[in-house]
Structure formats: C-alpha cells, structure tokens
N, C-alpha and C positions, 0 to 999 in steps of 0.2 A: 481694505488696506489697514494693516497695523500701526500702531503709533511709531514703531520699529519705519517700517516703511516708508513712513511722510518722514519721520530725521529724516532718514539716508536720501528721499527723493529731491527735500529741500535743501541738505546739507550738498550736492548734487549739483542744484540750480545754481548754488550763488557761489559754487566754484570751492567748495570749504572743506579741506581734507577732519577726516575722522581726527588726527593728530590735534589740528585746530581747537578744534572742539573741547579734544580731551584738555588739553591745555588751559583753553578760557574755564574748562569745569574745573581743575585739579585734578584729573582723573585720569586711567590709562585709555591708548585710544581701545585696546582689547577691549575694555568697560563698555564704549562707544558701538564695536562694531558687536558687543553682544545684545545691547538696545536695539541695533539696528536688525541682528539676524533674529528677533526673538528668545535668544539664550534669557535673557531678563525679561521677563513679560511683564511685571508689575513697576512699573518705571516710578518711582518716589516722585508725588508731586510738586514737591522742592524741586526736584530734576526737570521735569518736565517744564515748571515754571523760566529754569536759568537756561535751556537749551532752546526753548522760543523764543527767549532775549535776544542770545548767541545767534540763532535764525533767522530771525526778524519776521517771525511769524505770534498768532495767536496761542497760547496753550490747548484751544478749544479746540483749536482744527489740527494741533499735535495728538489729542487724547482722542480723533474723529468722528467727534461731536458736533463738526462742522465743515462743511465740504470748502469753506470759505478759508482762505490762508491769511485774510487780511495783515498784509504787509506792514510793516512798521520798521521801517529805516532806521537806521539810528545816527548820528551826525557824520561819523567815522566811513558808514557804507555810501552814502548821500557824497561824501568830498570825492571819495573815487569813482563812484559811479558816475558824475558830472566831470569829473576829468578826464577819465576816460571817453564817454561821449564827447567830449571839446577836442581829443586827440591830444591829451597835452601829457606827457612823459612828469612826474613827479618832479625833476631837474627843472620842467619849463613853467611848472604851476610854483619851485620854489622863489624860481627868480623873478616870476611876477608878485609875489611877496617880500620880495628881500629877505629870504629866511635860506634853509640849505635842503636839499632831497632828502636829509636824515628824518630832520622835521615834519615834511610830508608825511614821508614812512610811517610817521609815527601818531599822527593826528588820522591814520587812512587805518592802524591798527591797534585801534584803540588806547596805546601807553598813553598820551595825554589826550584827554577830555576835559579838562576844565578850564577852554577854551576862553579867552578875556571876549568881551563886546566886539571891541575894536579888530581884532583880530577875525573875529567870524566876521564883519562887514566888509573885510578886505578879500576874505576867503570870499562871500556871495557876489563883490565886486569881479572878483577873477573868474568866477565859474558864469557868471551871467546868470543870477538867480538871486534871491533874496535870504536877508538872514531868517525870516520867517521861517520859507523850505527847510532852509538848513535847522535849524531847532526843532520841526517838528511841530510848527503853531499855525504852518499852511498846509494846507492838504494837499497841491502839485505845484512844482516848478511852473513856474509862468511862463508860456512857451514866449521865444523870439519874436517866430516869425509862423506862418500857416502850412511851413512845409516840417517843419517840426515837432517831433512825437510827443504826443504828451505820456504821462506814468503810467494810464491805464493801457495806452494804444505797444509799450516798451512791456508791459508786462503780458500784454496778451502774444506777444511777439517770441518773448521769452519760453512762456508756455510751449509754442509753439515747437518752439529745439527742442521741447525734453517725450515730441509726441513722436510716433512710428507710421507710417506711410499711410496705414486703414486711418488712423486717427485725423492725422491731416486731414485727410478725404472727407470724411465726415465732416470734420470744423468749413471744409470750404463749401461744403454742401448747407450747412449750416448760414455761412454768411450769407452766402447766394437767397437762402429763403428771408430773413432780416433784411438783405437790402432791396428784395423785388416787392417786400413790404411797408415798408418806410415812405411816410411823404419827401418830394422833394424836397430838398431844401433851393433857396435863391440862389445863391451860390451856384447848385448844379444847374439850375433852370437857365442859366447865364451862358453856360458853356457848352 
C-alpha cells in the first residue's frame, strides 16, 4: 500500500472529502487526489507531517513505515465524535451549553480551538467524559457503564466497515481462535 493509499483509505474512514483536506492544506483538492492516485509519489515531508494531523493518524503509518495508524484525536474530532454517539444533534449539545449550533459548528471544525478551561469542563460535563479525554492527556473516555464501547472496541468496529466479506471472515475466524484461547474471566464464569 502507498502512502497515496493510507490518505485516501483514512481520509475514507473518518468521512473527510479530498476538498477538506485540500482546504485545511491550502491546496487544490486535484493536489490531494494526485497524492492519493500516485500522480506525486514523492509526498514533501512537511506534507505528510500536516495531512496526519488533518487525519489523526501517525506520519509513520502514512509513509508505511508502520502497519499501526495510531490514532490521535484531536479536541474538535473527540466533541463530534461523543456527540454523535450521545445521539445529540449540535442544536441539542448547544443548548446544553447555552451557546448556539453555529458554535458547535465551529468548535466540531476546527475555526475555534482555543477553547477557555471552563468551557471544555462544560463541553466533558455535556458529553459525559472528562476534560482530560478531551485535551488528549487521557488515553480513553471512561466508559459509563459495562455495556459501553470503549475507543479500542469503536475502532476495531470501525475497521470493520472499511473490510469486504473474505476480510470479515477471516477477522471472525480470527476472534473465534483469541477467544477459544483466552482464560475465563469471572465475570463469564458467572454467567
């Protein structure tokens, strides 16, 4: 897989048109989708650097140097993404801040970032998570409750949608052997 390939797979996953992209770069999206079909094979590693920001991926597993895409959220993808799983429309996450669905908008796409304290406390109050998550100084939302997915279990999920029928098979043949291998835990031994 080319570096061309991992953009366009993960620009893909998290739903982020080529135009996107081209935009947070300053660049045309044609730029974008010539990265992405190979037309530029030698990708400026300034580029590479600001499009696994833009991705929330590593550089290392953009230049496939790494089979690992280690994720990296950033505050803006973290507020929609916990909105969305709450079910809550930007309208209904504003007026649980007393603010307006512009302001959503705009904190979910990145125009303002430099979010005051108080303001992110109310934002991890509303989404049911911590300002920690949100900034990036925890490693996963604190689930609720035990019927609730944690980041690793949502992104192996995620994975999931972007595989094709043989793939699936495999992965379920896969879990089948990890879980006929695994000690119990108490929990199952209960049930």
């Amino acid at each position: 897989m080319t570096t061309g390939d991992r953009i366009r797979l993960r620009r893909k996953e998290i739903g982020k048109s080529a135009e996107d992209i081209a935009t947070q770069l300053g660049v045309s999206p044609a730029t974008i989708y010539r990265y992405e079909n190979g037309d530029i094979e030698k990708v400026p590693v300034d580029v590479v650097i600001k499009i696994s920001k833009i991705l929330s991926v590593s550089p290392v597993y953009l230049m496939g140097w790494s089979s690992e895409a280690t994720e990296t959220k950033n505050l803006s993808e973290k507020i929609r993404y916990l909105r969305i799983q709450k079910g809550l429309t930007q309208a209904e996450l504003a007026e649980k801040l007393n603010t307006t669905k512009q302001t959503i908008g705009k904190y979910e796409n990145q125009v303002v970032t430099n979010l005051p304290l108080n303001r992110i406390q109310e934002l991890a109050d509303a989404l049911d998570t911590t300002p920690a998550y949100l900034m990036g100084w925890g490693e996963e939302k604190p689930a609720a409750n035990s019927d609730e997915l944690t980041e690793t279990q949502k992104y192996a999920f995620d994975m999931l949608k972007t595989m094709d029928d043989s793939e699936i098979k495999l992965m379920i043949d896969i879990f089948k052997t990890v879980r006929a291998n695994r000690k119990p835990d108490r929990n199952e031994e209960t049930k």
